[in-house]
Every structure is written in C-alpha cells, then in structure tokens.
N, C-alpha and C positions, 0 to 999 in steps of 0.2 A: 521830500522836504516837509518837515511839520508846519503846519496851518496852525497860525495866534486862535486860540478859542477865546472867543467872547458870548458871555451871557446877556439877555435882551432884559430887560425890566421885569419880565414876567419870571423868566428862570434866578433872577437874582432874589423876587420875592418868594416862591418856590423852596429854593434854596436855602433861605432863612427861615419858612414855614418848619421847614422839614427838619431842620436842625435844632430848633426852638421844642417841637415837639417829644423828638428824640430826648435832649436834654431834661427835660420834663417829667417828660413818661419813663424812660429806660437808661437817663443817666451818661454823662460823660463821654465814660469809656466806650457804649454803644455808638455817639456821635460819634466821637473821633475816629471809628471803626468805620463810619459810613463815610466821613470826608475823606480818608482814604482811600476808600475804595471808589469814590468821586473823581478823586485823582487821578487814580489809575487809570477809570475808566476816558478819562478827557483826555491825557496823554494817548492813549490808542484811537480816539477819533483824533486827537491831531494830526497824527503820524497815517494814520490808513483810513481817511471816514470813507473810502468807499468800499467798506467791506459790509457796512451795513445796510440792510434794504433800503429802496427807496420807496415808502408807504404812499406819497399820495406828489403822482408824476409831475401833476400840473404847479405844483410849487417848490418842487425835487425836496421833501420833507423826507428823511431818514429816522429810523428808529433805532434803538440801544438801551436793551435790556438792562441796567441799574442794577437793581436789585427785586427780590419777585414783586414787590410792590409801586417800587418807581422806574418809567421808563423814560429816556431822553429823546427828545425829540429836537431833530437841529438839521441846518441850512448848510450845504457847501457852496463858496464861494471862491474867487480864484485865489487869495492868499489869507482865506480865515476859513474860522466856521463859527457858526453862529447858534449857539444854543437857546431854541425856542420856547420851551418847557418842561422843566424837569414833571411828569405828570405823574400821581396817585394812582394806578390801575382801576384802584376802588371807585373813583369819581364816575359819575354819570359819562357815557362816550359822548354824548352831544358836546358838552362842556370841550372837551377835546375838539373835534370838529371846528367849533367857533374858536378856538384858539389857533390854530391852523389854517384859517380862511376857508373851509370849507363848510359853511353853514348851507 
C-alpha cells in the first residue's frame, strides 16, 4: 500500500532552491524536466521505500539517488514517509550530517 509522502521544511525549501535555480540558470523546460522526474521518483518511494538503503540506522535515514547531483534523503514511518532533504551532493558532507542529526 503506497505511504502519503510529505516534505519537512527543509526539503520544501530545498525544493524551491532548486527549482528557482533551474529556472534561472537552464530554463523552464529543464525544471519541469526535474519535477518530473521528482515525481516519479516520490511515487516509487511511496509504493516501495524500502528498497532503498538505510544510510545512518540510528535514525533509519534512507537514501535515493535524484538525480547525479541531488539526493533524497527521508524517514519511513508506519503510514507516510517523510522527506528530510532533498541534498546538493556538491555541498560540504558535514552540512549533511547536521541535517540528519548526526553532528
């Protein structure tokens, strides 16, 4: 049975980072390219999140490759899931960490 995805503050801001950028820098039709494919990818963590690893046990944090630059980071819970940060690869890893609780 598919799990509600819901995005936390931070993947909401993320998520308008990113598209705002897109927009800006490459236009349009590259956004709408990525929200798509945003899509797709949220419909498969709803329907299967536990296909993807679980990166850091003590908070059960999963990971999902995006795109080569962004990766999803998010929570399964018993009737959602919760997406914690859409993240920049490029950014510093600690930045990561402190977003994840694991500073």
């Amino acid at each position: 049975m598919a799990k509600q995805v819901i995005l936390t503050d931070i993947a909401e801001r993320d998520l308008e980072d990113i598209t705002d950028y897109l927009i800006e820098n490459w236009g349009v039709v590259v956004c709408e390219k990525f929200l798509h494919r945003f899509e797709q990818v949220c419909d498969i963590i709803s329907d299967n999140p536990g296909i993807y690893p679980v990166i850091y046990d003590k908070e059960k944090v999963r990971k999902c490759v995006l795109t080569h630059q962004n990766t999803i980071y998010f929570r399964e819970h018993a009737n959602k899931v919760e997406l914690i940060t859409i993240f920049d690869s490029r950014q510093d890893p600690a930045k990561l960490s402190a977003l994840l609780g694991n500073s």
